[in-house]
N, C-alpha and C positions, 0 to 999 in steps of 0.2 A: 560299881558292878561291871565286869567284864561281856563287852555283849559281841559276838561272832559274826562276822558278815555272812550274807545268805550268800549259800555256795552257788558258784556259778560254772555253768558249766562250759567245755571243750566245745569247740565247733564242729570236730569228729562227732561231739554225745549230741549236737541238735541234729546234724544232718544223718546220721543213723534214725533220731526220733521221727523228723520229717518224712524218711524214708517208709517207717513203720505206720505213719500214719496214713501214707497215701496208699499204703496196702488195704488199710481199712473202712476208708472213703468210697461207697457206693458209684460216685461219678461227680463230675461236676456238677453241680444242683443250679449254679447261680448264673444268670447272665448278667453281665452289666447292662443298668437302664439308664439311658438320661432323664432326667425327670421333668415330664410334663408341666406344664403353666400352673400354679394350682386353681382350684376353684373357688379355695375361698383362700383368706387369707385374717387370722383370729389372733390379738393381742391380750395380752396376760401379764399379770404380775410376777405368777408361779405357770413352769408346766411342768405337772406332776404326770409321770410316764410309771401308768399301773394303779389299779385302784384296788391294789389289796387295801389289808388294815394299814397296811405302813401308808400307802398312797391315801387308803382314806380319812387317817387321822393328821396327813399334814396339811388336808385340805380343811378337814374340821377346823384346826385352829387358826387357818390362814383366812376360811371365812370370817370367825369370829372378830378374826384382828379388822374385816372389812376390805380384806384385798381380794383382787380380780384372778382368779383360778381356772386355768384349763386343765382337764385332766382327762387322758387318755386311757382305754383298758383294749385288751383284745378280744374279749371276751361281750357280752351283754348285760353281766353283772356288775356290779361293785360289792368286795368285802371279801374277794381270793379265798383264803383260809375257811369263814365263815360262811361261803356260798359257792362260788363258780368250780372251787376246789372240794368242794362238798364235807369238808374236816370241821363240822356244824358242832364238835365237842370242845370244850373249851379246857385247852390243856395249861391248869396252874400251878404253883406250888401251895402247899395246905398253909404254913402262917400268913402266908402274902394275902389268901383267900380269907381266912377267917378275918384278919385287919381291914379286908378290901382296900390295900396299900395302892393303889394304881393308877395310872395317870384317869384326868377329868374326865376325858372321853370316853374311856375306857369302861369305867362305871358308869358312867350314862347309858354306855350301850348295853352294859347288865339289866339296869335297870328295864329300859325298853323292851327287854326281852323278858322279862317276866311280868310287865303292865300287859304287854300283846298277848299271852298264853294263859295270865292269869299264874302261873309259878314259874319258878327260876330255872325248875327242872323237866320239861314238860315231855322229854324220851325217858325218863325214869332210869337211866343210864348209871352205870357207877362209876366209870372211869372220871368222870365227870360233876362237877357240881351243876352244872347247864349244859344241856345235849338238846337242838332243835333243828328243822326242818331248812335246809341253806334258800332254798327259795323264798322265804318270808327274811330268814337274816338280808337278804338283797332287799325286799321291802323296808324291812325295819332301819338298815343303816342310810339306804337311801331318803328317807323321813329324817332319823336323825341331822344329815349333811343339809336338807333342805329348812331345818329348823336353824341351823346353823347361820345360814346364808341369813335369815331374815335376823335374826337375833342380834348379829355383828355388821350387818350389812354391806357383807361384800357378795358376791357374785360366783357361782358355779354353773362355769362352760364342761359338759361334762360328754365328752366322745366315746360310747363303746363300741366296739366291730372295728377298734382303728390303734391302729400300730405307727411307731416313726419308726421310720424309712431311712432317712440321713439326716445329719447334723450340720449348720451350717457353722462355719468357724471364724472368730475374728483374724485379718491377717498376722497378729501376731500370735495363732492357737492358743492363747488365754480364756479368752472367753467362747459362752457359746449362742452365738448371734440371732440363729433361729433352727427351728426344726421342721423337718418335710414330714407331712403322715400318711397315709392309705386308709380310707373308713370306706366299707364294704357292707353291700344288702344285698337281700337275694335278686340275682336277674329276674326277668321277666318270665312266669312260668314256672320257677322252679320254688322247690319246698323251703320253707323259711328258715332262719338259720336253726342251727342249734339240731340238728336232724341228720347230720354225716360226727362221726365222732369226727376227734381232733385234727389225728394222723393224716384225716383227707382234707383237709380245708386248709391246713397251719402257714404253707408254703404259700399257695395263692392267695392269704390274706398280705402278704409281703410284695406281692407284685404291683405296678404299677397300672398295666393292662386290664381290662375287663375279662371275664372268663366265662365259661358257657355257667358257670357256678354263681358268680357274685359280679354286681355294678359297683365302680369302685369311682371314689372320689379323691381326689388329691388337698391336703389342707398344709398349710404355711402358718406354722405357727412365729407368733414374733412379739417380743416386748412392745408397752405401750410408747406410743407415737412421741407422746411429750417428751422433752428432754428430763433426763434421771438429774438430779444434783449429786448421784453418789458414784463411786466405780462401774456400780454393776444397772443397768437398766432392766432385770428381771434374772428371776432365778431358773436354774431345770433342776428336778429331784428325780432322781435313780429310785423307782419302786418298783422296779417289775420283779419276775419269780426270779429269773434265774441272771440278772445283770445284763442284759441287753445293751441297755446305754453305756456302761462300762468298757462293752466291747469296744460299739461304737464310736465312744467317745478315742479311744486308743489309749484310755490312762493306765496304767502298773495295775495287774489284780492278780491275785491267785485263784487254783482250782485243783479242787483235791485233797491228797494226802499230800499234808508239808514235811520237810524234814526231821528227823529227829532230833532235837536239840534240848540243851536245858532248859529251855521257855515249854518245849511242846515235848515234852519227856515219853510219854506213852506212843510217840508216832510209832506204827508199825514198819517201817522204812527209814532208811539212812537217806535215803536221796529225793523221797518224795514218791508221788505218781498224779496226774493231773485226770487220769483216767477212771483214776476210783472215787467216785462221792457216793453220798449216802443213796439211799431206793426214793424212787417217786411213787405213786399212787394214783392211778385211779380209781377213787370209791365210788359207790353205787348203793343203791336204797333194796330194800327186798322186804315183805310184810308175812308176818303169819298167818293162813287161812285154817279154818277149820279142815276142810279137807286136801288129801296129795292133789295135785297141780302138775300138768302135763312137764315136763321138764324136757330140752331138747338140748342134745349132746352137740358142743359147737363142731366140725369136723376137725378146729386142729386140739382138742379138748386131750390128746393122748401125746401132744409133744410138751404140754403144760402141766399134767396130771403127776408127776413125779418130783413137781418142787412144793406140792402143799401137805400142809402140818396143822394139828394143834399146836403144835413148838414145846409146850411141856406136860408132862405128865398130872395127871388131877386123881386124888385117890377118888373122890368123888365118883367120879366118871361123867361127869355132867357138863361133857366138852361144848356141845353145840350150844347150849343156854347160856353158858360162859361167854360165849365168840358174841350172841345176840346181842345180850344186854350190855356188855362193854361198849359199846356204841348205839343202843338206842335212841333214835332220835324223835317218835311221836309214841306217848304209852298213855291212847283213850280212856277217860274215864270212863264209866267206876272201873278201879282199879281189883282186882283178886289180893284175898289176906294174906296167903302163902308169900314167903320171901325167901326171894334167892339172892343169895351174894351184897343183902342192903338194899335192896331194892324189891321192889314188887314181882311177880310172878309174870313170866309173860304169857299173853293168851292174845287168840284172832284181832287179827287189826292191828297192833304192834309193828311199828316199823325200825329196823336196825340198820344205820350205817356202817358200811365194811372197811377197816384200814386197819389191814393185818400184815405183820411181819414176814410169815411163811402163808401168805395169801396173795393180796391182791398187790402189795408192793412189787415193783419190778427193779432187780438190783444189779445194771450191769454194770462194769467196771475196765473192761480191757482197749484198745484201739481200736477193737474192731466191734462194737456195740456200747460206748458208752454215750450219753444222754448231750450235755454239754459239750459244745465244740471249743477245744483249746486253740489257742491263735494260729499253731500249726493248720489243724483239720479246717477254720474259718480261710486262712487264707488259700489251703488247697482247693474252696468249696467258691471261692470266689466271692467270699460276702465282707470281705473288707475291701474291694475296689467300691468306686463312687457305682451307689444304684445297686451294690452286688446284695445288700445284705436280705436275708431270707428270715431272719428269727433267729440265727445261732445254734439249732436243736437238728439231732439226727432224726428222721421222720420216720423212719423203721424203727429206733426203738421205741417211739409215740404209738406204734400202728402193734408192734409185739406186748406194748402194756397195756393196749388194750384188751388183747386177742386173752393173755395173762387175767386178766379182771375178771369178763367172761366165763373163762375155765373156771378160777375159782371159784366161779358163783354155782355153776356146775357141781365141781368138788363141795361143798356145801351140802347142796340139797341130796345129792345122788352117788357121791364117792365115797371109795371104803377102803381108800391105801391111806399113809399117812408117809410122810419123808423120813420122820424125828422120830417116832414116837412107835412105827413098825405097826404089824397089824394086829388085827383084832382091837381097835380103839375105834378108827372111824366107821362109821354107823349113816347109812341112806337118811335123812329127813324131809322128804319130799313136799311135807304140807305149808310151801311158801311160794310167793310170786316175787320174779325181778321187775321192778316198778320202771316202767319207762313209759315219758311223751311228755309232750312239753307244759303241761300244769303238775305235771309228775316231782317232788323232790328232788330232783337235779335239773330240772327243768329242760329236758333233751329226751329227742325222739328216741335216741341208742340206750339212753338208761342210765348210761358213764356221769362223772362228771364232765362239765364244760371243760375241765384243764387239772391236770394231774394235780396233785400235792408235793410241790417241791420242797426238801429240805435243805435244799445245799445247792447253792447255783458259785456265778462268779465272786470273788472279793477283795476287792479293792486293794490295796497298798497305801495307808496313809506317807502323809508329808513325812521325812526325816526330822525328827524333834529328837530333844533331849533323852538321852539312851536308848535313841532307836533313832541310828545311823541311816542305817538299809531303809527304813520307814515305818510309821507308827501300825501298831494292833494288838489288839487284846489276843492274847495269846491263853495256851490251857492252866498255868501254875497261876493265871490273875483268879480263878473263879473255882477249881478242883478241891476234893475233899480225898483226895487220891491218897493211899497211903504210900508214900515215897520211900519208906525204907523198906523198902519189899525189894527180895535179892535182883530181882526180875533188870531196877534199874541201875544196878551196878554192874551187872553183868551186858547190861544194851547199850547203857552210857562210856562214852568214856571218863577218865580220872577226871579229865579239866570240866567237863562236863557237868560230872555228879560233885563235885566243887561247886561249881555257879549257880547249880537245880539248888543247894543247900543254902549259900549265900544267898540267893533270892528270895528263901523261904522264909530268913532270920527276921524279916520284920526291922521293927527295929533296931535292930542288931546288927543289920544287914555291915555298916560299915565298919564297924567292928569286928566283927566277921572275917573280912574279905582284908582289913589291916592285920588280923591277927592270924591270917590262914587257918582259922578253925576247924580243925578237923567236922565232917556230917555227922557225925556221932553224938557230938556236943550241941551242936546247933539246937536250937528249940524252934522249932518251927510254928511260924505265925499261924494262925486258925479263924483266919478273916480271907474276904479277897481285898484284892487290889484297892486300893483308894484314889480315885483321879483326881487332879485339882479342876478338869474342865468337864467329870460330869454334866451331862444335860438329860440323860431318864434314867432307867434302873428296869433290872432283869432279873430274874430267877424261873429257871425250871436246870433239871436233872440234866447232867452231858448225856446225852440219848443218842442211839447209833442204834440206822438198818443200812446193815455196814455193804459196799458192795460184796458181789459175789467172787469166787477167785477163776472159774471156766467162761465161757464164751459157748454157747447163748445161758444166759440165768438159768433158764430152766431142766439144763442139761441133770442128767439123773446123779446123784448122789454130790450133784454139786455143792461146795460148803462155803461160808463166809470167809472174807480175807481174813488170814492169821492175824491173829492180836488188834486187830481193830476195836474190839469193844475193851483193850485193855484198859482206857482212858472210858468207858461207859459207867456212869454214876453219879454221886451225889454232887452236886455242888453249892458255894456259897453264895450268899443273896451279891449281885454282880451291879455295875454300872452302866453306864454308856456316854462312853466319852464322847466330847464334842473332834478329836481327832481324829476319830474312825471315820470318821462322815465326810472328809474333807477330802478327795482324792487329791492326786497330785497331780500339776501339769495347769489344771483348769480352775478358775477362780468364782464362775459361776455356777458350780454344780457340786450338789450335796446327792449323799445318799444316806437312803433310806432302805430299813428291811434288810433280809438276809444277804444283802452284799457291800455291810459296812465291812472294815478293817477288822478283820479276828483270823483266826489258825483256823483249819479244820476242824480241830477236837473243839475249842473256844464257840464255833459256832453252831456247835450242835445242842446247845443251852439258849444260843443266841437264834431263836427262830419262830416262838410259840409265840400264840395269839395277844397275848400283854405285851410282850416285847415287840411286835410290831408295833402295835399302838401307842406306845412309848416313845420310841426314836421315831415314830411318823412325826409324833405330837412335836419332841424335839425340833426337827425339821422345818416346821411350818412356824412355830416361835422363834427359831432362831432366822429367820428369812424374814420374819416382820421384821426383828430387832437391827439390823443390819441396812437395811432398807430406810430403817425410822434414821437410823447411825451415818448411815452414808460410809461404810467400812463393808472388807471383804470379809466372810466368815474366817479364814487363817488366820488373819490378824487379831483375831480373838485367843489365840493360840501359839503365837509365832513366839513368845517370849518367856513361854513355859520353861523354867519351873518359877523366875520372876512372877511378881504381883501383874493380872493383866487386868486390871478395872473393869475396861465394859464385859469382859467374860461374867464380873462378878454382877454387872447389872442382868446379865442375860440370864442366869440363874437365877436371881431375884424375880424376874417375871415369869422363866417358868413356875417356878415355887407361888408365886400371886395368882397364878392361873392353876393353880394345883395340881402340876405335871411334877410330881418329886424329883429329886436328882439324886435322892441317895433315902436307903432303908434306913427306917427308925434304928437309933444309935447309933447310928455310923461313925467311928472311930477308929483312930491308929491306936487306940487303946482299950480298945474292947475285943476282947477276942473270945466271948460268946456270943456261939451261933447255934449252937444247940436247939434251940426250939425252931430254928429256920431247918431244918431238914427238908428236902422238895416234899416226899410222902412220910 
């Protein structure tokens, strides 16, 4: 198979982008710090940076294996998705859920959650098989990881309120030697964290200095003292939201919309944009009361008010019960007989979690307001000099998705325009309260959650392997149910292109195919995804897109999503996870985990839901024993792909003994029913 190098561009097209960038850069944000002596200094087998599900399940298994764990969050939770991120619904696919196919951990933590509630379903939620309360999932997984520890008898050093800062580097940039961090409490006097939303805290949790805000500590993290017998004397795992240490570290990632190509056929662009990712989120809890409830208009509530929707038409009309129960996350017993939508009826007390498309998402996309800083706008901002780095995130649009949240919660209870849908749909419901304080459901005085819901941060560039010169990733044709001969991709592809899209689709046939020049016509296209030989978890949910916006600011009036973004929105096949996505390049101690392994943009908009973190965590922290026990670097598990690589096939083996799957029941290059795998 013919594979294309990734276009590169003219040094005219970067310094024109440069230029555009710095038009959209608020100011310098960053000063360079030298960094303080630290106070402490904390050695580790693993340091895991981020305690979502990715960060929390490679710590599960890294306990279990008995090794010594430090892990980092910036937040005060642990569980991202399932807590600090407040996305408390558990988003699966229906066979994967009825088999309870998933890694160990993973159903353990189902499990737990329906021992604590007493049912599996305790917000009576439809979108959902289990919808619950994100501050108890931070209790719940926090037990789980402490049951772990004892279980396997290793150890969790567990940092929340704390960020790495910099990275220390071996002199040959191979390895990464140690990490500097910042963990932060409230000064003397002031209100304890979790009580200023994000926007105001985010930067001065990055600083080195004390602030009239937060007392701040300096920590050194560093492998253990003993000498290693192997290459690597400890690992660092990439888990945070949006690829932090990816920046940091300086290895190849991408951001955005990638190019159009035969791998990623539906890209809306020929050349990319690094500016558009999907919308972030921040949700909020809100409860039914018997009676209306004072409601109070934010003041910028009419610069906001013009991008909210039901989004589609309901002959029903029974728009607002719809939005509730879609994410309910506590539904009191006794329950009422009436049912709506499969679910129970809701009535007082009832609490509903908000993550809505034409709601509280915020989707911005251009240079001058998008979320992620690309390597241009980081080095404009001064956070790649030593000491510069701040967190990577523009703080204005932290501070405008919030202001976003708010209004909609607004538009909710008391609005009566609609974006999509025009008037006479939306209707006042005034009889609910926005839940906020800190024993509150998101556990934060402002109500928000503790940190947006990222779908799309940075990702990586795998190592260059076998037919993937430029560098490994799971691209959109390994996992899509796309129908490909729709006129759309012959008209956007070129000839050589939709040639290659076809060859690659042939399966088996593939070489045959591409010897016989086979016209697309004749091709029979395979109806599986991709098969890795270095599998190490397994994914499935829908390619799903909250595609950015196409104006500047989001919420600007009749604003609309990027053209053809959701062309590539839809079903997909039950997928993998290769052990090559996880492997950056450049660096030999560092794996990642979560939504900044190796994939395309369309690829990773499947690659992001709550199983799949938990999956490639679990991966992560079994393939970090294994290497370790080996005295080998994880590439080398890899380096001689499509060859037989042994201990690859031992490291599979113990995932598999640890019942972290590697691959869906039947898996085969000869099966090519998937049929009952449909995500819904």
């Amino acid at each position: 198979m013919v594979r294309r190098p990734i276009r590169r561009y003219s040094a005219r097209f970067l310094s024109a982008l440069v230029a555009i960038s710095s038009l959209a850069i608020p100011g310098r944000s960053s000063i360079a710090e030298a960094a303080p002596p630290p106070d402490e200094t904390v050695e580790c087998e693993l340091l895991i940076v981020g305690s979502g599900l990715a960060g929390a399940a490679t710590a599960y298994e890294s306990l279990l294996a008995g090794r010594t764990v430090c892990m980092t969050e910036l937040t005060d939770w642990v569980g991202g998705q399932i807590s600090s991120q407040g996305t408390s619904a558990l988003d699966e696919a229906k066979r994967q859920r009825e088999l309870l196919f998933y890694a160990a951990g993973y159903k353990e933590l189902r499990q737990r959650i329906e021992e604590f509630y007493g049912r599996q379903n305790p917000g009576g939620c439809w979108v959902s098989a289990s919808c619950f309360l994100p501050r108890d999932a931070h209790t719940i997984l926090t037990e789980q990881l402490e049951d772990a520890a004892e279980e396997g008898g290793g150890e969790l050093k567990w940092f929340p309120s704390t960020v790495v800062k910099e990275l220390e580097l071996s002199p040959d940039g191979r390895m990464l030697d140690g990490a500097i961090a910042i963990q932060h409490t409230p000064a003397p006097g002031i209100p304890p964290l979790n009580t200023e939303p994000l926007s105001q805290t985010f930067e001065d949790a990055y600083r080195y200095e004390d602030s009239e805000r937060f007392t701040k500590s300096v920590i050194r993290f560093v492998p253990p003292a003993a000498d290693s017998a192997g290459p690597a004397d400890w690992y660092v795992v990439e888990a945070t939201e949006t690829g932090e240490i990816v920046a940091l570290a300086g290895v190849p990632y991408r951001l955005g919309l990638d190019p159009r190509s035969y791998l990623n056929p539906s890209s809306p662009t020929a050349t990319g944009d690094p500016y558009c990712t999907q919308g972030f989120t921040y949700t909020f809890a809100m409860e039914r009361t018997e009676e209306p409830q004072p409601q109070d208009m934010p003041s910028y509530y009419p610069q906001y008010e013009p991008y909210f929707s039901y989004e589609r038409p309901r002959e029903s009309g029974d728009y607002f019960d719809y939005v509730f129960t879609y994410r309910r996350i506590l539904a009191p017993k006794p329950r009422p007989e009436e049912k709506m939508f499969g679910v129970s009826a809701v009535k007082p007390g009832d609490i509903s979690m908000q993550n809505w498309t034409w709601g509280n998402d915020y989707r911005p996309g251009t240079p001058f307001d998008n979320l992620v800083y690309n390597p241009e706008q980081l080095a404009l901002t001064g956070q790649l000099e030593p000491g510069g780095w701040l967190g990577g995130l523009r703080v204005e649009s932290l501070e405008k998705a919030e202001e976003n949240a708010y209004s909609y919660y607004y538009w909710l209870v008391m609005g009566d325009t609609d974006s999509q849908l025009g008037a006479g749909v939306k209707e006042p419901h005034p009889s609910h309260r926005f839940i906020s304080g800190l024993d509150a459901p998101m556990g934060t005085a402002h109500g928000l959650s503790k940190y947006p819901y990222i779908r799309e941060g940075r990702r990586i560039v795998g190592r260059p392997s076998y037919g993937f010169p430029q560098g490994f990733a799971v691209n959109e044709i390994d996992i899509s149910r796309a129908e490909y001969r729709d006129q759309y991709y012959q008209n956007t592809l070129s000839r050589y292109d939709y040639l290659n899209l076809w060859w690659a689709l042939a399966g088996l046939e593939a070489t045959a195919a591409i010897d016989n020049q086979t016209d697309p016509a004749d091709v029979m296209r395979r109806t599986r995804s991709t098969i890795y030989p270095d599998a190490v978890g397994i994914a499935q949910y829908a390619i799903d897109f909250h595609p950015c916006l196409t104006l500047t600011p989001p919420e600007t009036p009749g604003n609309t999503e990027r053209e053809n973004i959701r062309k590539a929105h839809g079903q997909a096949y039950p997928g993998q996870i290769p052990l090559r996505a996880m492997i950056p390049q450049n660096i030999d101690n560092l794996l990642v985990a979560g939504k900044s392994i190796a994939t395309s943009n369309i690829a990773a908009a499947a690659y992001r839901v709550h199983s799949f973190e938990w999956s490639v965590g679990a991966a992560a922290g079994t393939t970090i024993d294994f290497v370790l026990d080996e005295g080998i670097l994880p590439y080398e598990l890899v380096d001689q792909l499509p060859s037989r690589e042994p201990e690859l096939e031992k490291l599979q083996q113990r995932l598999q003994q640890n019942e972290n799957p590697t691959a869906f029941p039947d898996t085969s290059i000869f099966n090519l029913d998937w049929e009952d795998w449909r995500v819904w």
